[in-house]
Structures are given as structure tokens and as C-alpha cells.
DRENDO-277418 format. One record per residue (C-alpha): residue number from 0; x, y, z. Coordinates in steps of 0.05 Angstrom, whole numbers, padded with zeros to 5 digits. Example, Ala and Ser with C-alpha at 12.3 -4.5 7.8 and 13.67 -1.06 7.14 Angstrom:
BEGIN
  nr     xx     yy     zz
   0  00246 -00090  00156
   1  00273 -00021  00143
END
This chain:
BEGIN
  nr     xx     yy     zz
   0 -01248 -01387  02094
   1 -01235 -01440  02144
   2 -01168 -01455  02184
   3 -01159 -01518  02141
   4 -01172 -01481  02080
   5 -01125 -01426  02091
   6 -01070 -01478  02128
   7 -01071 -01517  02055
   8 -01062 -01447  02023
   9 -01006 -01411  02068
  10 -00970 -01494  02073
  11 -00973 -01500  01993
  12 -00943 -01433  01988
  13 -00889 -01429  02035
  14 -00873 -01509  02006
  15 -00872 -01484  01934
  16 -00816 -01434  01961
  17 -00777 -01480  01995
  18 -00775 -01535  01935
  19 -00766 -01488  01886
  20 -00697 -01464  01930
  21 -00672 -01532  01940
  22 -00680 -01541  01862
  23 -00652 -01471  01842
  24 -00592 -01487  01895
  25 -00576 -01552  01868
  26 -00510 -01577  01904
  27 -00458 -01595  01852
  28 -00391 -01616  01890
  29 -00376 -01634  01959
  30 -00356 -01571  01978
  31 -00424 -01543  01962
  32 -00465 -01600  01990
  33 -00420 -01583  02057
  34 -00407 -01525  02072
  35 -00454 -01491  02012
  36 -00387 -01474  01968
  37 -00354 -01423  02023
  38 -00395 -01363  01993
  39 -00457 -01341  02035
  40 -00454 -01272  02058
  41 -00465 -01255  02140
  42 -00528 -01237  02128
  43 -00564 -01297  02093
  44 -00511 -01343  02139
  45 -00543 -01309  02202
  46 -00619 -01310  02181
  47 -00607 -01392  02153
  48 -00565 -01402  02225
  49 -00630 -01369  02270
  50 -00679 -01423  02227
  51 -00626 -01470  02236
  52 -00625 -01459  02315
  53 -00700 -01438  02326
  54 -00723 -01504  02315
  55 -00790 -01541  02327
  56 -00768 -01541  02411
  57 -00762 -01461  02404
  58 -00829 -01442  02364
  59 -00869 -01499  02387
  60 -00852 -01526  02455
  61 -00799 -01472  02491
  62 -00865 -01423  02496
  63 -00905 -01479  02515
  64 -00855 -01508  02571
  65 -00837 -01445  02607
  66 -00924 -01433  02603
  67 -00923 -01497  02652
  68 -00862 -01491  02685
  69 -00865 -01409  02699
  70 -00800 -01376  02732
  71 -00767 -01438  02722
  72 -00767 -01447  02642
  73 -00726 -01380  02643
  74 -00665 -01431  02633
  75 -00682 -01441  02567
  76 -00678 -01369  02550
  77 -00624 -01357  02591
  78 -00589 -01420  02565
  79 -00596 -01417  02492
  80 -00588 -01341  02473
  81 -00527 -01346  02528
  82 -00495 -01401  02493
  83 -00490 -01360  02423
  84 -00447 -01312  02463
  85 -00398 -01363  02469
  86 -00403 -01395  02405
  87 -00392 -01322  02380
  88 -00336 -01302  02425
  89 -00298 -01376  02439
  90 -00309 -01426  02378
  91 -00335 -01397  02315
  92 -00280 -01357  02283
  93 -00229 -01401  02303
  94 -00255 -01462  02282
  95 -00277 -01423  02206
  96 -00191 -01413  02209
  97 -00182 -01483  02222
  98 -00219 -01484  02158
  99 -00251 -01559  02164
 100 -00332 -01578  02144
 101 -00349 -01615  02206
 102 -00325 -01619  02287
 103 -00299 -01693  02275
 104 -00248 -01662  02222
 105 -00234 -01608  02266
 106 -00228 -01657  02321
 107 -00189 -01718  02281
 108 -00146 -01666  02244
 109 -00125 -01629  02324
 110 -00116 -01689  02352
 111 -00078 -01732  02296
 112 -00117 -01793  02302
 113 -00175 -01835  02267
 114 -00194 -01853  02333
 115 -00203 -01783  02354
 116 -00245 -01769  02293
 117 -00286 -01838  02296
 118 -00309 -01820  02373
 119 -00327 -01751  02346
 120 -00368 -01781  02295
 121 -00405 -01828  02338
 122 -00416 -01774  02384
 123 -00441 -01733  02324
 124 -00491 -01782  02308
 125 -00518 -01792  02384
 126 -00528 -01712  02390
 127 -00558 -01713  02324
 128 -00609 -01765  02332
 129 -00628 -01749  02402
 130 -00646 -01680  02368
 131 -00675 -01688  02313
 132 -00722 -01735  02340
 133 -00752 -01673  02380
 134 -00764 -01643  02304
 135 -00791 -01699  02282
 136 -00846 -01698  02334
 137 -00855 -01629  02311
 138 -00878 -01638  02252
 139 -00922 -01684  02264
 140 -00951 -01654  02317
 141 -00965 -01599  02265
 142 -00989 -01643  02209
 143 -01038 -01679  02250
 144 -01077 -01615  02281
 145 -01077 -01569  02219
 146 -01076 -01621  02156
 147 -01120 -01667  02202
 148 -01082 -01733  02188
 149 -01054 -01786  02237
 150 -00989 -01759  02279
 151 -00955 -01810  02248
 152 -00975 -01796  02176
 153 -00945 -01729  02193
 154 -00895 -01743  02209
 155 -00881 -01781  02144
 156 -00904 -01720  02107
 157 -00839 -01685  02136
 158 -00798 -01730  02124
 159 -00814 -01738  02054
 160 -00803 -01658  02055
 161 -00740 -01660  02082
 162 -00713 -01706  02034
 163 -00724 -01662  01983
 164 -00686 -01604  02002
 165 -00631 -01643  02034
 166 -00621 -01687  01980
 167 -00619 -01635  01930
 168 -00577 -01589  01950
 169 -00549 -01608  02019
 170 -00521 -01551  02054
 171 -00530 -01502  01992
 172 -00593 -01512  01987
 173 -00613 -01513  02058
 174 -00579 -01452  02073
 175 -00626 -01415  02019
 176 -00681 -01450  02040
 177 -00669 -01435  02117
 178 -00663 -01358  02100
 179 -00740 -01371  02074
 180 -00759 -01408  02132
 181 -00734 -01360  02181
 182 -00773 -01301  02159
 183 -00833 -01349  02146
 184 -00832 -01370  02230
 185 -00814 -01299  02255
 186 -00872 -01285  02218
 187 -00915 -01328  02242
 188 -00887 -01327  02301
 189 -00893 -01247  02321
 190 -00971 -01238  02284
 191 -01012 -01267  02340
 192 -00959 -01248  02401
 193 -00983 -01177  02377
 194 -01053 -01187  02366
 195 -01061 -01223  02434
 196 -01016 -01180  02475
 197 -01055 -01119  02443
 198 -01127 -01159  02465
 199 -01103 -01171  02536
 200 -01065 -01106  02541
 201 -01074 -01065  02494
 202 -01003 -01055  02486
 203 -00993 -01081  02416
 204 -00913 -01096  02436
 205 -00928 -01172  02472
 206 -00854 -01164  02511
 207 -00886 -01092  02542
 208 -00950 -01126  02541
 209 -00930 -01179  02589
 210 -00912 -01134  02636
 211 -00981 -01091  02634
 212 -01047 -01085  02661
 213 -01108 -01112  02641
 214 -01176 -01094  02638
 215 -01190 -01083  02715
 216 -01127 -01050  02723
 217 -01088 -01115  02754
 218 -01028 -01128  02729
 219 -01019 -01194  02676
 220 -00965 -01226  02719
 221 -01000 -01217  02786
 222 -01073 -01244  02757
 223 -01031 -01311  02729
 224 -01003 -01316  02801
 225 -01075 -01311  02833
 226 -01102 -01360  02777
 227 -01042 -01402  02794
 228 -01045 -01409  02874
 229 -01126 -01415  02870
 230 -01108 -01474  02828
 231 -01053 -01501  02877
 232 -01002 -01493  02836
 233 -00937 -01453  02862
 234 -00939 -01380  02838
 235 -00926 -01366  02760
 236 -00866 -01318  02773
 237 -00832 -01361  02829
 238 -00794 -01421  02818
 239 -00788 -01490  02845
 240 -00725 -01514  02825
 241 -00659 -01502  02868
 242 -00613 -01452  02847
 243 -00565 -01503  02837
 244 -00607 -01538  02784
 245 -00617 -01474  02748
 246 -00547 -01459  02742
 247 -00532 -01528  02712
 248 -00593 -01524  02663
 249 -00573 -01462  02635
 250 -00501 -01478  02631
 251 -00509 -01541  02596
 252 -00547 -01509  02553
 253 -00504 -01452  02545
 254 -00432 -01492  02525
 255 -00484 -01550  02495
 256 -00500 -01496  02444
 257 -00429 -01477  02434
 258 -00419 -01562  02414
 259 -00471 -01575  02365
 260 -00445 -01596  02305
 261 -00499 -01577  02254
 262 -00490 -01500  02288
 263 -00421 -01503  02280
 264 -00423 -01528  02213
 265 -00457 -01466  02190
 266 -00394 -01423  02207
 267 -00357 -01459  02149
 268 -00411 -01430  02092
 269 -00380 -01355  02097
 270 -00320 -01328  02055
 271 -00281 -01299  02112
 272 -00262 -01308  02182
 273 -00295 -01234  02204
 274 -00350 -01259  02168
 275 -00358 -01318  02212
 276 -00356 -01268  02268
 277 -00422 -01219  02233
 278 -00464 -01283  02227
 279 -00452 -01307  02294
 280 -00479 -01234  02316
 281 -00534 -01228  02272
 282 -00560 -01298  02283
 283 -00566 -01268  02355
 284 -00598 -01217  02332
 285 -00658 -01255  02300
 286 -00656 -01311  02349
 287 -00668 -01254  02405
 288 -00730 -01221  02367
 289 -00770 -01291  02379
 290 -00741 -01304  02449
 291 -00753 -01246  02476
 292 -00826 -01261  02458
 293 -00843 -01328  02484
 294 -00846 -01308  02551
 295 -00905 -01257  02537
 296 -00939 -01316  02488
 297 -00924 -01364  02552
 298 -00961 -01317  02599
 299 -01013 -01309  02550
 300 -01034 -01382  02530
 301 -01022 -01400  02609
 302 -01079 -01343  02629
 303 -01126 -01356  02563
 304 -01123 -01431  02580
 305 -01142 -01431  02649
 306 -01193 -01373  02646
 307 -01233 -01408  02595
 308 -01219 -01487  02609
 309 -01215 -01498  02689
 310 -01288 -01496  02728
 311 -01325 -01496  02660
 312 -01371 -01556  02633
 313 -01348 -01594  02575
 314 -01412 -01572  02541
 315 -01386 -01497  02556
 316 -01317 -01514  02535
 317 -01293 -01478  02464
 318 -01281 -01514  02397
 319 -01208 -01493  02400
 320 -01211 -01551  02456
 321 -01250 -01600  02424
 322 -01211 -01587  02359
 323 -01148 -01614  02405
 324 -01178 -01666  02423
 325 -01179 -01702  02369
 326 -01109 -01709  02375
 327 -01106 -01737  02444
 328 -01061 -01677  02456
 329 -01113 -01654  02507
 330 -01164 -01696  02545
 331 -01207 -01695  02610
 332 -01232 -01751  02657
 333 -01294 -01724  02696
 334 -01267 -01760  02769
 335 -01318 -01727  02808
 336 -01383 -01737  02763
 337 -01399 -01661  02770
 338 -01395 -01647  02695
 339 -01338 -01601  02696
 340 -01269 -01596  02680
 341 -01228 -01587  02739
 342 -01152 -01574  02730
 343 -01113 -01563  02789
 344 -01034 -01583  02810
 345 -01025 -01653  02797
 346 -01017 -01703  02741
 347 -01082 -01725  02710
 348 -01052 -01786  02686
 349 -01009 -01842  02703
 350 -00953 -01826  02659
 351 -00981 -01850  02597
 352 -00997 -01807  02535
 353 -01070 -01790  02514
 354 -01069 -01816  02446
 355 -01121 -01872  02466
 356 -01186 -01874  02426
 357 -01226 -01878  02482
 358 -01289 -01835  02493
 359 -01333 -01815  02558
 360 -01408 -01800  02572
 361 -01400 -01729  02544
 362 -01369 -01758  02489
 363 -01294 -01731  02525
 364 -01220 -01759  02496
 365 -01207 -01792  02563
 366 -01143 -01795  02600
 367 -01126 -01853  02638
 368 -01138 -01830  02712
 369 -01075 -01818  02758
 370 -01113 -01833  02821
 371 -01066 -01791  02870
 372 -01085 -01730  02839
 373 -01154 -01678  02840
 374 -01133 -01663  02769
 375 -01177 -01684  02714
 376 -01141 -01644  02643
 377 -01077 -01665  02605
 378 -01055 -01618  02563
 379 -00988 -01636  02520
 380 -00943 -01574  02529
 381 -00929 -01575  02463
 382 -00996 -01542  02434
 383 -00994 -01478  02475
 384 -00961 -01438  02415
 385 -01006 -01478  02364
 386 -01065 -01478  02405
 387 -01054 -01397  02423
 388 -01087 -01359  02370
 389 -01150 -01412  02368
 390 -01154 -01409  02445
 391 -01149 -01318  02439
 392 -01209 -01330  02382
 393 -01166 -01300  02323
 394 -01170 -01301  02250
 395 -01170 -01363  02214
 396 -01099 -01342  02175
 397 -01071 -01327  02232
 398 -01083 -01398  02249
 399 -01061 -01420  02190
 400 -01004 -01378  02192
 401 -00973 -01403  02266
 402 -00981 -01476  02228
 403 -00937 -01461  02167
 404 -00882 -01425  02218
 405 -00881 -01493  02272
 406 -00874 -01524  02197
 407 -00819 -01476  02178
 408 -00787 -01487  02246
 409 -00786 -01559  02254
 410 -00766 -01574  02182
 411 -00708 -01522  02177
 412 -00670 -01558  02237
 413 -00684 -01623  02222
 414 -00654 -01609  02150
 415 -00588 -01579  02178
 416 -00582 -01640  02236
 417 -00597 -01697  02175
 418 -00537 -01656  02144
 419 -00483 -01667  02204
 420 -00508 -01741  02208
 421 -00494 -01748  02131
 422 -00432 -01713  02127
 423 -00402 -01746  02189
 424 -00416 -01820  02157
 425 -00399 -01794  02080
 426 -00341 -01746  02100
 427 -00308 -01762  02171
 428 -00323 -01843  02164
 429 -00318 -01868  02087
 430 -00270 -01811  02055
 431 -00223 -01800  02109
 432 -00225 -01871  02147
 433 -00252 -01932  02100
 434 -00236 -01911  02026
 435 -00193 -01848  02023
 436 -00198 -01851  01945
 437 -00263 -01843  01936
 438 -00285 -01799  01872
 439 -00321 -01737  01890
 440 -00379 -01767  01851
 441 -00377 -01820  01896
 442 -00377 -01774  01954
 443 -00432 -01738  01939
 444 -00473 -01808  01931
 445 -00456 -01826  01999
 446 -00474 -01765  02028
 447 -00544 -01764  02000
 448 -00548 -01844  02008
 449 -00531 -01830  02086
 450 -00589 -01770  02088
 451 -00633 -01828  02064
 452 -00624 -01876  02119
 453 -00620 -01822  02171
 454 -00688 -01802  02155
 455 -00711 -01860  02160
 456 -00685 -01861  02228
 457 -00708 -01796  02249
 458 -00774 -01812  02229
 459 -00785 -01873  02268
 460 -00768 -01818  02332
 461 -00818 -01772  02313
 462 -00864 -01833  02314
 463 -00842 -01864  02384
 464 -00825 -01801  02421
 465 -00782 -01801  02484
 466 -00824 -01737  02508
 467 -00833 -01670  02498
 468 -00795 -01640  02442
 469 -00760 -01578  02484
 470 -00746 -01641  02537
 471 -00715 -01687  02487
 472 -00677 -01631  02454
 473 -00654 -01604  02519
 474 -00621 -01673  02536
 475 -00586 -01663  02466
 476 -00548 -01604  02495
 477 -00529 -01641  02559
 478 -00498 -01697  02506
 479 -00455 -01643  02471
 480 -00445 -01600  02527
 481 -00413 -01673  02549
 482 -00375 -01695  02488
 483 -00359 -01646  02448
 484 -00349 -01577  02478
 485 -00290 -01591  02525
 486 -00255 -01632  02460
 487 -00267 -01563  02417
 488 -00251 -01510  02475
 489 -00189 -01551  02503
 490 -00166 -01561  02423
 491 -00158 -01481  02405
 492 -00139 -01454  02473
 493 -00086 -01512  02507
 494 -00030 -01532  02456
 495 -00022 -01593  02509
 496 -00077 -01620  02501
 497 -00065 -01683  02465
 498 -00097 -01750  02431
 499 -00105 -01790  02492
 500 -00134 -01740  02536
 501 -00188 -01712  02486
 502 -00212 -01787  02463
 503 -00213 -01810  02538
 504 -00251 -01734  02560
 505 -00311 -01748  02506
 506 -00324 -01822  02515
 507 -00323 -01819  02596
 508 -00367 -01747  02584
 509 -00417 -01777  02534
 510 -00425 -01859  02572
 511 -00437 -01817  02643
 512 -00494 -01775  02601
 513 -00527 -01820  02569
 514 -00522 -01864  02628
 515 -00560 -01810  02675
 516 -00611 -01795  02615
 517 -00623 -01871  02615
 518 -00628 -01872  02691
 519 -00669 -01814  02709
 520 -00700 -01791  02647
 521 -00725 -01847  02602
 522 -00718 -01915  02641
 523 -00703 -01981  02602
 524 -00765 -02005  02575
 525 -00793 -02071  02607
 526 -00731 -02068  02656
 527 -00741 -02012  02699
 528 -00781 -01940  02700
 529 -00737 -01871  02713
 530 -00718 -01858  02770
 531 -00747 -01812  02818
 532 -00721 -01730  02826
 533 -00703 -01750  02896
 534 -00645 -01796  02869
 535 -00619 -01746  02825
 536 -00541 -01744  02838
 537 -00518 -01669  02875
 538 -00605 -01651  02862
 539 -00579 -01647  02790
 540 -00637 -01657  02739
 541 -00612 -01687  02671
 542 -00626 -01635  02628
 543 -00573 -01604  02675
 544 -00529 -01662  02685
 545 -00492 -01647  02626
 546 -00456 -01594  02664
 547 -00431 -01645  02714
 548 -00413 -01691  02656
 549 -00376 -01626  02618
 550 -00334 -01619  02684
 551 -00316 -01691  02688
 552 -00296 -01692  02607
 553 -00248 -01640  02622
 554 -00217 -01658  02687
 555 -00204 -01716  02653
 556 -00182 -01690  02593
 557 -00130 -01641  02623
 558 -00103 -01700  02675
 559 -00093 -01747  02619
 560 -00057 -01705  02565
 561 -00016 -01688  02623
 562  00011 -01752  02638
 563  00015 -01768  02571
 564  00063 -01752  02512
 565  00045 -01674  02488
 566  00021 -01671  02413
 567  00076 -01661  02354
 568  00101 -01594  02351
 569  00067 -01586  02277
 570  00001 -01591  02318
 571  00016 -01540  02366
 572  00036 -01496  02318
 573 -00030 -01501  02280
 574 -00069 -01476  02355
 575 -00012 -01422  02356
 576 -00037 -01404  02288
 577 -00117 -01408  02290
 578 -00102 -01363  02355
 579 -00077 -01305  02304
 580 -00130 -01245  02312
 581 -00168 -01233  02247
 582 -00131 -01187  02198
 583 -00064 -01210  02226
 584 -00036 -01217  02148
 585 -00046 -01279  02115
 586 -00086 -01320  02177
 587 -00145 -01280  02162
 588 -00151 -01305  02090
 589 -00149 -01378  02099
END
């Protein structure tokens, strides 16, 4: 059968699964719709929490970034396994005492104010957005290779799949529909990482495999480094960025993980504090099986690409590439009229993506020509996982199969992040701010009407991207490593902190993030383009400058609750009591 054939086959099943869940898991109160009634056992919570976390920026793009950037994409590893250390260890089981659905409770109920919890939410929503929009993108990435429809038609496709499940059964039925979707993209994820590690290798076991020898006895890792430097780029297994710049990467990511809302959320959905504790473990557990992977599928896709792409005549070239080129995903200018794709360092295109119609002499997707630059391929970094088992020559289901887990991925997160943005405007905003009174009927509406419109919004992301969709989502760490983290940590472990300092910390932390994004990442369009790397305050990138942002929030923080009135004593005494080791009679029950 053919890719698209068995894609419609492995997509309808997987789909039938998931609506099927949402409709069996029908949400009936708030407290189900929330925090999926209290009930889910450490198990399914840490299987729903890995899909929730492994989202389209893990299975599609992380693979595909660190295949570009080499030693350097080793932050994202580092970063976002690292970060569920502290989550584990620092936030989770205290905030499941605290016993609230969302961080802007937690945060409005700490720090006795509406103001508190109305900055929360509007940080909520900016984190949320920023994203999802990465998911978005995802999907329709997905859609548009394997259903062969429009990027933006697939992106409409998810969106009407998300709705489902989200409206349904909010977080009950996401939760059981997340512990589907993470077996579904390990899955998918693992079969071709062992059939191509075993091809290259022949060690079926793609994390030994990375590390082995291949046919001529060279090692994997010192052929990609030979490919690499013959190409003029810098070697695969050395890095270009400062050491500085690494350490704020992966720490942004690390306490950026440790502030996002629609992770935290999911510590709420377990009976018991200990329990909060076992799923927090175990989602590390099945977020390190994939991890630990997509380095090997990195190294993989990086060799296969340039060993059968660079030097070879588009005539020559395989259908994998054509097949990708009818997404603009990939094209190829022919600069030097010799026929033949040449890819070496250097951008092979002014900036602009390749999803122009236009065709050349050989009948090429062209790019539009970056005329500094030998370089004559774009490739998207987001289609080396997709592209990986078409590019290796494997089965058609295995095809098929990578397809349904990107799907699996990309839709699992951007159900749990539509969640947060609902609950935040239903919850935090309408029942606890504007009408206090409102029937649990009436709740529930809001909720579901809020999913609605924040859809609608997500969507119209995934169809004007900012970038990349591990990019984008790494800039939604900085934003919650910068709001919300130092309002969360400071809130359980300093009784002083107070109202004026924590409202103060997040909106200086957030406007000085979203500032640099603006600055150095996305520009202002029609006023001015990013800026250049050579700007960049202390060499900081901004996927890193949330650490800078983080320390800021919290200098702040502390100086201002200082100088300030401390919190009531009622308020301290609820951080004395969340601080009460699990087991330590009653605390442990609430």
C-alpha cells in the first residue's frame, strides 16, 4: 500500500481512539473539566503529563534543530529533561497541597490580591499562545505532507480535532486521551530510530547506535564531522555558541519548565500529594525514553540528508525530496548553472520562507537566492523527523506511522495549553474576579466558550508562524521562566514575600522578555527587522534571555516585598503549612 494509503489508515485509527475517549470521558462538573475530578492514578497522570510535555517541538522539530545546530542543540535536552527535576523536587507537591486548579489561583490566593491573580492570568495567556502556536504549526506541517492538503487547511483540520476532545471533556478527557497519544508517539517515535540505527550500525539500540561504526569501520560521529567541515560547516560534535549562552538556554529552559501552567496543572488530577510526587517521576521516565533518542535520529537524518542530497543532480535526487517539495519545506536554486544541488554553510535564502509557487528549468521549488551565500538548499528543520524514514528508504507504515505520532504529539499539547487558556479566562477571570456567583453550569459554558475562541486564535498562529516550532516554543519558556517561576518558587519557600513584590517581579520579568523577543527575535513588522546576534545584551540569545529576565523578576521581587508591608500572618501560615513533608498527619490528605 502506499504512504498515503496507510497514513489515512494508521490517522483514522489512532483518531477513532482519541474521539471515542473524549466521548467516554465526558466532563460533567468543573472539577472534572479542571483538574479531571482529582482521581487519576500516577501512572496514567505520568504517561498523559509526557504527551502533554512531548509536544509537536519535541517529536517534530527538537530532533530536527539539534540535526542543524549539532553540539549546540544539547540545551534542549539538557534544558527540558533538567527542568522536570525541579518541577519534581521544588513545585509539584507543594503546589498539589496548596490544592488550587491553576498557577493564577495559586498565585491570587498566596498573594491575597485580584491583581496578583489578573497579572498571572495575562501572563498565562501570553505563555500559552506563544506555545501553542508552535503546535499549531505542527500539525499542519503534518497534515500538509502526509494528507497532501494546503498547510493551512491543516492546520484547520487540528483545530477542528482539538475542539473535540477539549470541548468534551476538558481535562478528563484529555488526560485519557493523552495516555493514548503518548504510547501512540513513543511508538512512532522509537520504530524507525531502530530500524535506521540498525541500517547504519547495525546496532538495533539507535542511542548505542549513535555512538558506533559504520560500514568502513569509521565511526558515525567522526564521518558527520568530515561530511560537516567538507561542507564548511563547523564540526557536528563542537559547538559555536559561548558557554555563557548555553548556560542561559538551558536554564531558562530548565525553571521555564518548572512555570508552565498547563504542566503544572496536571499535578492537580492525582488523589494524593505522594502521588503528585510518582507522576512527576514517571513522566521523567517516559519523557527520557524519546530524549534520549533524538540525538541518534538527529545524527542520522543529518548524515542520510547530506550523503544523498549535496553534489547530486536534481534528476538524481530521491522522491523522498521531491515529495517535500511540494510543500516548499525544501527547495533548491541552481546559482551556478551546473545542474547540481550544492549545500554548503550559508543561508540559501534571504530570510524568507519557501512556500512560493515558483518553479525552475528542472522543474525545482525555488528559493529566493540569498546572494552572500554558495548555498543553494533550504531545508525547514522541521521535516528531519518526518522526512527520516522516507529519506533511510523504509516501509511505507513506518511512514505512515511517524505521521500519526507528530499528529499525536502536536495535538496532545495543544489540547492541554487550550485548557490553561480556558480555565484562566472561565476560572481565575469570570468566577473569581467579574461574577463570583456564577452557577457551575454556567462555569462549565464559559470554559468551553473560552476553548472556542482560543482556538480560533491558535489557529491563526499555526497559519502565520513566527518560526520554527522548537524556536517559538523555546521563547515560551524564556516567558515563564520570566513571569511565573520566581512568583511560584518565592511563594512556597519565603513567607515574606508579599503582594507588591510578586505583582511588580512578573510584570517587569515578562515586559523585559517580550521586549528582547520583539527586539532580537521577531522584529516589528513594517517598522524594523531583528536585530543582529552582535547586539544581543551580555552575548545572551533570547531563547536564553529568559534567564536574565528570571534574575531581574526576583531581585525585584525580594527588594520590593522587603520594603514593603509583609503578608497577613494567615498567609504565612498557609507557606508554613504546604512546607509540611508528605505523611506529616493531616497535610498529606488535603
Amino acid at each position: 500500500m502506499s504512504v498515503q494509503t496507510w497514513t489515512w489508515i494508521l490517522v483514522g485509527i489512532t483518531f477513532t481512539l482519541y474521539f471515542g475517549i473524549a466521548i467516554w470521558a465526558r466532563a460533567g462538573s468543573t472539577k472534572e473539566f479542571y483538574v479531571a475530578g482529582g482521581g487519576v492514578s500516577p501512572l496514567a497522570n505520568g504517561m498523559a503529563t509526557a504527551a502533554d510535555w512531548m509536544s509537536a517541538a519535541s517529536f517534530i522539530s527538537m530532533a530536527g534543530l539539534i540535526s542543524f545546530m549539532g553540539y549546540d542543540g544539547s540545551v534542549f535536552l539538557m534544558g527540558w529533561t533538567g527542568g522536570y527535576v525541579l518541577l519534581a523536587l521544588l513545585l509539584a507537591p507543594y503546589l498539589r497541597k496548596f490544592g488550587k486548579f491553576t498557577v493564577p489561583d495559586f498565585i491570587g490566593d498566596r498573594y491575597y490580591s485580584n491583581t496578583a491573580r489578573t497579572v498571572a492570568v495575562i501572563c498565562a495567556l501570553i505563555v500559552s499562545f506563544t506555545y501553542v502556536a508552535g503546535q499549531m504549526r505542527g500539525v499542519g506541517i503534518v497534515f500538509s505532507q502526509f494528507l497532501q492538503v494546503d498547510i493551512n487547511l491543516g492546520v484547520i483540520i487540528g483545530m477542528a480535532v482539538v475542539l473535540v476532545f477539549a470541548f468534551l471533556g476538558g481535562m478528563k478527557g484529555i488526560t485519557y486521551t493523552q495516555v493514548a497519544q503518548y504510547c501512540v508517539l513513543i511508538f512512532a517515535f522509537m520504530v524507525p530510530a531502530f530500524f535506521i540505527s540498525m541500517q547504519m550500525t547495525g546496532n538495533i539500540i539507535p542511542q548505542i547506535g549513535m555512538g558506533g561504526t559504520v560500514e568502513d569501520g569509521t565511526y558515525l560521529l567522526e564521518k558527520l564531522d568530515t561530511l560537516h567541515t567538507q561542507l564548511g560547516f563547523n564540526e557536528y560534535t563542537d559547538g559555536s555558541k559561548s558557554t555563557w549562552d548555553v548556560f542561559a538556554i538551558t536554564l531558562a529552559l530548565m525553571v521555564g519548565t518548572a512555570g508552565l501552567p498547563h504542566v503544572i496543572v496536571r499535578f492537580f488530577t492525582v488523589p494524593k500529594v505522594k502521588d503528585a510526587r510518582k507522576s512527576a517521576g514517571l513522566a521523567l521516565l517516559f519523557i527520557a525514553i524519546l530524549y534520549t533518542t533524538a540525538p541518534a535520529i538527529a545524527v542520522f537524518a543529518r548524515t542520510n540528508l547530506i550523503e544523498t542530497v549535496s553534489n547530486t543532480k536534481y534528476e538524481a535526487v530521491p522522491e523522498w525530496f521531491k515529495n517535500w517539495e511540494n510543500t516548499g519545506l525544501i527547495a533548491w536554486s541552481d546559482k551556478n548553472n551546473d545542474g547540481k544541488i550544492q549545500y554548503v554553510h550559508g543561508n540559501a535564502m534571504n530570510g524568507k520562507p519557501a512556500y512560493m509557487d515558483q518553479r525552475g528549468k528542472y522543474g525545482e521549488r525555488l528559493v529566493s537566492n540569498a546572494t552572500d551565500s554558495a548555498n543553494e538548499l533550504y531545508v525547514d528543520r522541521d521535516i528531519m523527523v518526518l522526512a527520516n524514514p522516507e529519506i533511510a528508504n523504509l516501509p511505507n507504515w513506518v511512514i505512515a506511522l511517524v505521521a500519526a505520532g507528530g499528529l499525536a504529539a502536536a495535538l496532545s499539547t495543544a489540547a492541554g495549553l487550550l485548557l490553561v487558556i480556558s480555565t484562566s479566562i472561565s476560572h481565575d477571570l469570570i468566577k473569581k474576579q467579574i461574577k463570583p456567583n456564577i452557577s457551575e453550569k454556567g462555569e462549565l459554558w464559559a470554559a468551553r466558550i473560552s476553548i472556542l475562541f482560543a482556538i480560533i486564535i491558535a489557529g491563526l498562529f499555526g497559519i502565520y508562524p513566527p518560526g520554527f516550532v522548537a524556536a517559538v516554543v523555546a521563547l515560551a519558556f524564556g516567558l515563564a521562566a520570566a513571569s511565573f517561576f520566581p512568583a511560584i518558587i518565592l511563594g512556597i519557600f519565603d513567607k515574606r514575600m508579599n503582594r507588591q513584590g510578586a505583582v511588580t517581579g512578573m510584570i517587569v520579568g515578562i515586559t523585559l522578555m517580550l521586549f528582547y523577543m520583539i527586539r532580537y527575535k521577531t522584529g516589528l513588522i513594517g517598522v524594523m527587522e531583528p536585530r543582529p546576534a552582535s547586539e544581543w545584551w551580555f552575548g545572551t540569545s533570547p531563547e536564553g534571555f529568559g534567564t536574565i529576565a528570571m534574575i531581574v523578576n526576583v531581585i525585584i521581587s525580594v527588594v520590593v516585598s522587603r520594603i514593603t508591608a509583609p503578608p497577613p500572618e494567615s498567609v504565612q501560615e498557609i507557606v508554613e503549612h504546604i512546607r509540611i513533608p508528605s505523611g506529616a498527619g493531616e497535610a498529606s490528605s488535603h
